[in-house]
C-alpha positions as CSV (number, residue, x, y, z in Angstrom):
1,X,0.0,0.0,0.0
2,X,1.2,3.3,-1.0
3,X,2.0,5.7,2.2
4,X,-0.5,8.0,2.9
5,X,-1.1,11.0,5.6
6,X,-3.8,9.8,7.4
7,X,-3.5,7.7,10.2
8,X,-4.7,3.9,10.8
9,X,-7.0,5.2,13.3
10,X,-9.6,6.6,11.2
11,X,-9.8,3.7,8.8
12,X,-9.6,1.6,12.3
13,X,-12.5,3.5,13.5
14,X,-14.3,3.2,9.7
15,X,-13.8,-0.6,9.4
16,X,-14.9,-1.3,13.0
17,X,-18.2,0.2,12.6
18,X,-18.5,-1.5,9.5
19,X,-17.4,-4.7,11.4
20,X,-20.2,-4.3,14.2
21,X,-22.5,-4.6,11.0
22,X,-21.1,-8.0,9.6
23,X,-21.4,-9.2,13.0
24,X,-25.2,-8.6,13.3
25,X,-26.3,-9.5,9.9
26,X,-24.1,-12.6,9.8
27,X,-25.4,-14.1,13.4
28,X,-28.9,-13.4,13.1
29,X,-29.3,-15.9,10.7
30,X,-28.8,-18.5,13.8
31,X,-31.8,-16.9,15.5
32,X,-33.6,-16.7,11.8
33,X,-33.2,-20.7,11.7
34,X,-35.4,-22.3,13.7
35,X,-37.7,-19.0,13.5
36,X,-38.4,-19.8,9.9
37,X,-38.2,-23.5,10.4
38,X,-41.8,-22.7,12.5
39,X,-43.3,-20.2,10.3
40,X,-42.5,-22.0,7.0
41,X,-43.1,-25.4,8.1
42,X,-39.4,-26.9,7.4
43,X,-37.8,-29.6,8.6
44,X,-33.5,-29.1,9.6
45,X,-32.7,-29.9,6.4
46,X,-34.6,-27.3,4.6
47,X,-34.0,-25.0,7.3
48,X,-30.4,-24.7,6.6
49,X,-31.3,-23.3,3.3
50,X,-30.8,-20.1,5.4
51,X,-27.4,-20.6,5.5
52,X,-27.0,-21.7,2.2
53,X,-28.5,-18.9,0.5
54,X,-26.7,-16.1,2.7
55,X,-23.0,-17.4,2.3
56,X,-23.4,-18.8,-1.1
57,X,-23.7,-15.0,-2.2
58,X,-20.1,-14.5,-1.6
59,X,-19.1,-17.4,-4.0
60,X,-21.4,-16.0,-6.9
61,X,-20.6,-12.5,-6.5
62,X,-16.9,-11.8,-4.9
63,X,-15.2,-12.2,-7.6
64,X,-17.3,-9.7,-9.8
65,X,-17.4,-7.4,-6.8
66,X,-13.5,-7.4,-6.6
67,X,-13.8,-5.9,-10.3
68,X,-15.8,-3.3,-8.6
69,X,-13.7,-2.4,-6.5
70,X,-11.0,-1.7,-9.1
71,X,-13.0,0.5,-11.0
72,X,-15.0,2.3,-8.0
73,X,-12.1,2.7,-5.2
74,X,-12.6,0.8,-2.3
75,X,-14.7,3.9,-0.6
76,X,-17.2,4.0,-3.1
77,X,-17.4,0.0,-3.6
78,X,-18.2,0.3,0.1
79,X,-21.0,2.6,-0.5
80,X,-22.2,0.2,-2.7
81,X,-22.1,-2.7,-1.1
82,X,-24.0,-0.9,2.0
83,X,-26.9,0.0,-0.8
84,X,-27.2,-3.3,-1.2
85,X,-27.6,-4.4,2.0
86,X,-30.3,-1.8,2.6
87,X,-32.2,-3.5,-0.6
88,X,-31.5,-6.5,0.7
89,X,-33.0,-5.5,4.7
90,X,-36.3,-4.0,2.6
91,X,-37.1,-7.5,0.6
92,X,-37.6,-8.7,4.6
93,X,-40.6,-7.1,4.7
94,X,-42.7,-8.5,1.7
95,X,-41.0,-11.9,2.9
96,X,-42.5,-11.5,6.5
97,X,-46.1,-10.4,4.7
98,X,-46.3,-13.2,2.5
99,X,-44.4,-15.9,5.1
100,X,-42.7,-16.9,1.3
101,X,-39.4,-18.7,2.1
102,X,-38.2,-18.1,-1.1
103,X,-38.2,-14.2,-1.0
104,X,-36.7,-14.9,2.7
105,X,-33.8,-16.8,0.6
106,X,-33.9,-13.9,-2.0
107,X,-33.8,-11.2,0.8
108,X,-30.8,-13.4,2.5
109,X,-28.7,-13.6,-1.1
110,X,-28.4,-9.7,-1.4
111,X,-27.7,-9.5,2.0
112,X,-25.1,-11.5,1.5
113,X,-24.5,-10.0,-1.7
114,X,-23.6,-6.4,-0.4
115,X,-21.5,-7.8,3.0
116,X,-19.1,-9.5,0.1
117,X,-17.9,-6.1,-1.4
118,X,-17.7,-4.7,1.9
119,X,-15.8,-7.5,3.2
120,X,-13.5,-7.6,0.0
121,X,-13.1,-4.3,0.1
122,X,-12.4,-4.1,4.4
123,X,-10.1,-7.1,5.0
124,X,-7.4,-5.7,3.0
125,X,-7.4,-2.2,4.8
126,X,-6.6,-3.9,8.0
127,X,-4.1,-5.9,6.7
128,X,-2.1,-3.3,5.1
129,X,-2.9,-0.5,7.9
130,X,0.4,-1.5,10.3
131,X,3.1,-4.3,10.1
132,X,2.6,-7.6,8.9
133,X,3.5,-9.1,11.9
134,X,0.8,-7.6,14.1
135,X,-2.2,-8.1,11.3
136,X,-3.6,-10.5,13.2
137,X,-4.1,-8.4,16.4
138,X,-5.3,-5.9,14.0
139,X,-7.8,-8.4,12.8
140,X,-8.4,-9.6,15.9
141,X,-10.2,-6.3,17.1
142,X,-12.2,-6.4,14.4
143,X,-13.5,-9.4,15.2
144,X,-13.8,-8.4,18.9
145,X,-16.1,-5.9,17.6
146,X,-18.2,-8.3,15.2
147,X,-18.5,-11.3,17.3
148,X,-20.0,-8.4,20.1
149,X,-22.6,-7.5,17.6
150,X,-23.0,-11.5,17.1
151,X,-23.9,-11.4,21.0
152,X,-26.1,-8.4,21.2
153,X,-27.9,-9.5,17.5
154,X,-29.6,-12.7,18.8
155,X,-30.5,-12.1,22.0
156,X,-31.7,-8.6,21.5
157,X,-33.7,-10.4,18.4
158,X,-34.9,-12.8,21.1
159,X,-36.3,-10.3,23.3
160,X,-38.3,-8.2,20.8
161,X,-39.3,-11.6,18.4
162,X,-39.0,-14.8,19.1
163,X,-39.5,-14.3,23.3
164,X,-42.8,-16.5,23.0
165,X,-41.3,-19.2,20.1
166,X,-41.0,-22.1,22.6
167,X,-44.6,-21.9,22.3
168,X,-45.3,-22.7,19.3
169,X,-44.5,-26.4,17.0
170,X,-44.1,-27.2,13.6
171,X,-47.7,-27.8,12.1
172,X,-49.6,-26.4,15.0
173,X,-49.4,-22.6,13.8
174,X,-52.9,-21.3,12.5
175,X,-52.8,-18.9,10.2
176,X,-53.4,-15.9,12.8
177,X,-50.5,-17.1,14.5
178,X,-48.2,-17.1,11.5
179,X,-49.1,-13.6,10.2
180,X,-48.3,-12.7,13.8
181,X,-45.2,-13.9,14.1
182,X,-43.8,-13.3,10.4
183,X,-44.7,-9.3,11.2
184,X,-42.5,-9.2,14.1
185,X,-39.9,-8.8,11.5
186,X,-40.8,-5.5,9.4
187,X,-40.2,-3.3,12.0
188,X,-36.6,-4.5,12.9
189,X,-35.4,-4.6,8.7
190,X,-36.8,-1.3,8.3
191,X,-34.9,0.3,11.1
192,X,-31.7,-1.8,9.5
193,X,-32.4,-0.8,5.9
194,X,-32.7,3.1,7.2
195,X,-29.0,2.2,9.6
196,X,-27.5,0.6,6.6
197,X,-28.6,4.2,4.7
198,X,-27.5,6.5,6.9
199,X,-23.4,4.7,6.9
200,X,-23.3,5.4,3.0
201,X,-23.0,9.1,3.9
202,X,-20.7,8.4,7.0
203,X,-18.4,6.3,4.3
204,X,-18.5,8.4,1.5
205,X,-18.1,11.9,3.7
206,X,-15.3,10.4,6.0
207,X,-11.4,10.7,5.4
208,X,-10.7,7.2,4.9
209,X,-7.9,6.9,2.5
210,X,-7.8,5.0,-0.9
211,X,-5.5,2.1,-0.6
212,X,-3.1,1.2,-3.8
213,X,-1.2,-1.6,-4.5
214,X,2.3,-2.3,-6.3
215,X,4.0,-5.4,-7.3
216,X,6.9,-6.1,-5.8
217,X,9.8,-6.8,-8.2
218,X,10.3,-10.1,-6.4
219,X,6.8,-11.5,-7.7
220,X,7.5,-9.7,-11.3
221,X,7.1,-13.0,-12.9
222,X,3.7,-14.4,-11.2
223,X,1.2,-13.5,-13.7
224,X,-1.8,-15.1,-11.7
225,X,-2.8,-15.3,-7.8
226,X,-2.8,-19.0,-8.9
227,X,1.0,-18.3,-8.7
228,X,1.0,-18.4,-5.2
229,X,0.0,-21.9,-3.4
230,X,0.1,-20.0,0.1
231,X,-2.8,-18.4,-0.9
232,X,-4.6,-20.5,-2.9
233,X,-4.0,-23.3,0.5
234,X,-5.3,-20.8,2.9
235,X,-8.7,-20.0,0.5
236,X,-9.5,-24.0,1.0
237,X,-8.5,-23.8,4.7
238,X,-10.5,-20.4,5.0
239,X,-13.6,-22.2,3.5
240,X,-13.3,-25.3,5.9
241,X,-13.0,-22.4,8.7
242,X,-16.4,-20.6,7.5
243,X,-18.1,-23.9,6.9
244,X,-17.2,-25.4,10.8
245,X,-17.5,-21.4,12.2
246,X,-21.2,-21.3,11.2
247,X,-21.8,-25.4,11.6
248,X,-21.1,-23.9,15.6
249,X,-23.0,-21.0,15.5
250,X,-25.8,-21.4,13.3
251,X,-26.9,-25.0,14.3
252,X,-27.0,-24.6,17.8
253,X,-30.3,-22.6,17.8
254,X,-31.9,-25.9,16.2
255,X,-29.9,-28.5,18.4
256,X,-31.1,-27.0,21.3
257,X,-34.7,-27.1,20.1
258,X,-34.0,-30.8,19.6
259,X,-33.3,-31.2,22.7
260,X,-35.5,-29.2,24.4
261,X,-33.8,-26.3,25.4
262,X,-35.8,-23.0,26.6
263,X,-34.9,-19.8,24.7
264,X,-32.6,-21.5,22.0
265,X,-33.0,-18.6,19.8
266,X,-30.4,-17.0,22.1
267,X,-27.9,-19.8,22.1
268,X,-25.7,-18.6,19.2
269,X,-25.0,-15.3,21.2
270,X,-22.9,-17.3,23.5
271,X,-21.1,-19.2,21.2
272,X,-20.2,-15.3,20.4
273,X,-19.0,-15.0,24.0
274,X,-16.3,-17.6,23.6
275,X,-15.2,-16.1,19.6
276,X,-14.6,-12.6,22.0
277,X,-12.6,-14.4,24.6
278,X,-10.5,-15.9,21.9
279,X,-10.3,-12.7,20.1
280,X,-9.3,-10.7,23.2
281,X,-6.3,-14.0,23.6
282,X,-5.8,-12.6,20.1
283,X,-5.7,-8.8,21.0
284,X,-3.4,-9.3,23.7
285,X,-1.1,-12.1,22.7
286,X,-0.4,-11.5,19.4
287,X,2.2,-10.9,18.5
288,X,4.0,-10.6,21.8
289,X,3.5,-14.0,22.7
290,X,1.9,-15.9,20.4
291,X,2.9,-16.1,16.7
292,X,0.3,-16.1,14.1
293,X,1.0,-19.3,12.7
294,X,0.6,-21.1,16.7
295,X,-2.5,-19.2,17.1
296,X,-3.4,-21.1,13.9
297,X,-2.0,-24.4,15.3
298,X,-3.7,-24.4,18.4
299,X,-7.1,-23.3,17.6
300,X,-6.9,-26.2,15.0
301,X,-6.0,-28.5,17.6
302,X,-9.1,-27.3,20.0
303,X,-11.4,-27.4,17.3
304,X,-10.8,-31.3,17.0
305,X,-10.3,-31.9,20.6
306,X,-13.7,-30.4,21.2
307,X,-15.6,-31.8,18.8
308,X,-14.4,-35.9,20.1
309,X,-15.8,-34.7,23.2
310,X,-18.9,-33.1,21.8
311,X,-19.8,-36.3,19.7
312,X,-19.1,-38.5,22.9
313,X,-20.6,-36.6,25.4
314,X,-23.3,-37.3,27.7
315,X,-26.7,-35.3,26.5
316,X,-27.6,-34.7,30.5
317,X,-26.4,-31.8,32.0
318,X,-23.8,-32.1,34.7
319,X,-20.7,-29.9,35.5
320,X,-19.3,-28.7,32.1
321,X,-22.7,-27.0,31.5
322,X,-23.5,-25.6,34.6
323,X,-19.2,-24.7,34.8
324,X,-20.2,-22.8,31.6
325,X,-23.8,-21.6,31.5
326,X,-24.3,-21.1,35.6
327,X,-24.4,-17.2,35.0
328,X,-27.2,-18.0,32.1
329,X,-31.0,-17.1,32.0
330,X,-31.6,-20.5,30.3
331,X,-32.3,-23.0,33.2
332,X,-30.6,-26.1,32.0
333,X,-28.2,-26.6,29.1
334,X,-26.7,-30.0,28.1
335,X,-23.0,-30.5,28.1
336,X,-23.4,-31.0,23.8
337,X,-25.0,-27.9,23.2
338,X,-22.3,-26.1,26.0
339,X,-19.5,-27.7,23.7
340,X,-21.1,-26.5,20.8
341,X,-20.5,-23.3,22.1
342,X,-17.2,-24.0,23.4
343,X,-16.0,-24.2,19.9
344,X,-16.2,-20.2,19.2
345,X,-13.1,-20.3,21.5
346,X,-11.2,-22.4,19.0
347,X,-12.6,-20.7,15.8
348,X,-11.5,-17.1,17.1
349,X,-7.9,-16.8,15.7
350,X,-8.0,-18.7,12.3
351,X,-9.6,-16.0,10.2
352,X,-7.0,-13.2,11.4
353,X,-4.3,-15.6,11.7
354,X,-5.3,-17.0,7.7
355,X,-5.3,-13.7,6.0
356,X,-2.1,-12.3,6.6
357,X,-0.7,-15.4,5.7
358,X,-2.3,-15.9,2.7
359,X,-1.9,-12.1,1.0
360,X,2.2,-12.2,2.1
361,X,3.8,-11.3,-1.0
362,X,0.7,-11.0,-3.3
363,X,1.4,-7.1,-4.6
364,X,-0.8,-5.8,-7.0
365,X,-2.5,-9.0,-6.9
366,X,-4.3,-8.2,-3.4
367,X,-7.5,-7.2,-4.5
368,X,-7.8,-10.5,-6.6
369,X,-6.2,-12.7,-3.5
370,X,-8.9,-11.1,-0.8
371,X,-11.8,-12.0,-3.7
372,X,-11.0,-15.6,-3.4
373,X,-10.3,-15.6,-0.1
374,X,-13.6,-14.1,0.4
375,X,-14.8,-16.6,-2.1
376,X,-14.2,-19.4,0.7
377,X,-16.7,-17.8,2.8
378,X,-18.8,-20.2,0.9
379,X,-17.9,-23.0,3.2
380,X,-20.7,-21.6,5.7
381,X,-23.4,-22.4,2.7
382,X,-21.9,-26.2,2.0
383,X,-20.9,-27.8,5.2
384,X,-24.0,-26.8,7.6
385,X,-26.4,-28.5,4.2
386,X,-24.1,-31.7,4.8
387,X,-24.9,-31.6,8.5
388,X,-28.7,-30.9,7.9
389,X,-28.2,-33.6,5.6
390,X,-26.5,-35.9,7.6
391,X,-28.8,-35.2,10.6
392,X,-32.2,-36.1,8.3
393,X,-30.6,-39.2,7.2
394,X,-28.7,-40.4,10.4
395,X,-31.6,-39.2,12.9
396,X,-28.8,-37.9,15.3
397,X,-27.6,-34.1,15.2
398,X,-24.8,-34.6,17.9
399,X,-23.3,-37.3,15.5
400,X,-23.3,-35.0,12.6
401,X,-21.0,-33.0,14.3
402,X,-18.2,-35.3,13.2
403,X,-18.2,-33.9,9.3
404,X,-16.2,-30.8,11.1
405,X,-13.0,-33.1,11.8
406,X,-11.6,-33.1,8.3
407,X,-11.4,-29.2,8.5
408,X,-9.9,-28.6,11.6
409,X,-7.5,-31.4,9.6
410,X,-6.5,-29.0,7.0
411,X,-6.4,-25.9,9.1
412,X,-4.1,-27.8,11.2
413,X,-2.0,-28.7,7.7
414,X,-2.0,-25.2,7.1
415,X,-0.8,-23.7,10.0
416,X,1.9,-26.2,10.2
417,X,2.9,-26.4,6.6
418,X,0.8,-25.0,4.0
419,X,1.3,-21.4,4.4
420,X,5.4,-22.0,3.5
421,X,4.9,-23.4,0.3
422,X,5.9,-20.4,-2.1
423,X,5.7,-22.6,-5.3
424,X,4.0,-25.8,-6.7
């Protein structure tokens, strides 16, 4: 990036609110879930369609929006992909009229549509704001800041929507019931389409910088971000991350409806709580004490430790849960559903420790190397469909959990030896 007179705290400042908003679009859809699943009689499989439809959006469109990007400037590809968000928040509203799960999945697309320019366009900036060394810190805040709105978005959306859900059963909603609940939503995606307005104007009007980038001579005969295994390595461990990130936080809403948990529209918020703990482990240690490659390393190693003892764990709750949830307004949470959670604290550090690692060295071909990083978001659309789809088949949700143990393999790969590999 070229050296500019501003300093990284206004683009800091910038990014971070823009942050905040990833963090409460992204994790509502765990609170969406099962509300949908209700109001357009679904079963888990079809359910997860939410998921699908949301994170598939940055497959279709990164790449495209990366183009974007290089025509518009970052700042105004921002601006545009708030508008679309705000398009995206409207098409709520004739969903929530009509109870139509397709314009839900429509409405969820261009909301994922827009967050994939902004996150193209955002991930670099903190990257390239300070030293390489420390990007991961850097990150790290970020994501303090958008796993907090990943806290607040469910169980605020709890409170105001889905407060009186446990009520209610698949096939027992009359028709005065379903209009009620679907027009609990219009208010809320109106409020966010008019937020989502007003930060065009904060984004366009504010002093953040345009970023530029060069090629290094070193890299003067790479024609192709295909050039560079380290990236294209971290975009297939980045896509195993996404897919096992939102397997954790989007699927524990329904498991604890399986199992009979009271408010489980709130449960994704505290898989949240453990992504900040991890993130504030990030904040402080890195890179002081911990490089980003071991923050890599061990979070892969948690995330497999956690799952063997999620799959074999007792469905009662005993002393985990209550070591875990005792400060909780839910009354009684099994020990699966607590390691569910658990496994935020493991997923914390791999997106800031991946994307450093994966731009090193790129040059001019940054912009291209975020799109397909970004790109690999689309493991949050495939992996939780093969849980849903392992779940309808197999009958047992806290077996399907297993699928995740082949990507925390290839994180762990990664961290250990993948990132090093300069050519093929």
């Amino acid at each position: 990036m070229t050296q500019t007179k501003h300093s990284s705290l206004v683009p800091m400042i910038i990014i971070g609110i823009l942050f905040f908003i990833f963090g409460f679009v992204t994790w509502l859809n765990g609170s969406l879930i099962p509300f949908l699943k209700l109001i357009c009689d679904l079963n888990d499989f079809q359910a997860l369609f939410v998921t699908f439809a949301f994170y598939i959006a940055y497959t279709t469109m990164a790449y495209p929006m990366s183009f974007i990007l290089t025509k518009t400037g970052y700042k105004k590809g921002m601006a545009i992909g708030l508008g679309i968000m705000a398009i995206g928040a409207l098409l709520f509203i004739p969903a929530a009229y009509s109870a139509n799960f397709l314009i839900f999945l429509v409405a969820l697309f261009t909301l994922g549509s827009g967050l994939t320019i902004l996150q193209t366009a955002s991930n670099p900036y903190i990257v390239l704001v300070g030293p390489t060394e420390s990007a991961a810190m850097r990150i790290s805040i970020m994501g303090l800041i958008n796993k907090s709105a990943g806290i607040l978005a469910p169980l605020v959306f709890t409170a105001l929507i889905f407060s009186d859900l446990g009520t209610f059963t698949n096939g027992t909603l009359s028709t005065t019931d379903l209009e009620l609940l679907a027009s609990k939503l219009v208010m809320p995606y109106l409020i966010m389409a008019i937020i989502l307005t007003g930060l065009i104007f904060l984004v366009l009007f504010s002093s953040l910088p345009e970023i530029e980038f060069e090629e290094e001579e070193e890299n003067s005969d790479k024609t192709s971000i295909f050039h560079y295994p380290q990236l294209i390595l971290g975009t297939i461990a980045l896509f195993f991350y996404v897919g096992v990130e939102v397997v954790a936080g989007d699927t524990i809403g329904l498991f604890g409806q399986n199992l009979g948990v009271a408010n489980y529209t709130a449960l994704t918020s505290y898989t949240m709580v453990f992504m900040v703990l991890g993130y504030i482990i990030g904040v402080v240690g890195i890179p002081k004490y911990l490089s980003q490659e071991k923050a890599l390393t061990y979070s892969a190693v948690g995330g497999f430790v956690t799952i063997i003892a999620l799959v074999f764990s007792s469905a009662e709750s005993s002393s985990i849960s209550t070591l875990l949830w005792g400060w909780s307004s839910i009354a009684t949470i099994p020990n699966p559903v607590a390691l569910v959670a658990l496994l935020g604290l493991s997923h914390a550090l791999v997106w800031p420790s991946i994307w450093p690692l994966a731009l090193s060295g790129l040059g001019k071909f940054t912009a291209q190397g975020s799109a397909l990083l970004i790109m690999a978001i689309a493991g949050g659309a495939i992996l939780p469909l093969i849980f849903g789809q392992m779940t309808e088949i197999g009958g047992d949700m806290q077996f399907s959990y297993i699928i995740t143990i082949p990507a925390y393999l290839f994180i762990l790969y990664y961290a250990i030896k993948g990132h090093t590999v300069k050519k093929w």
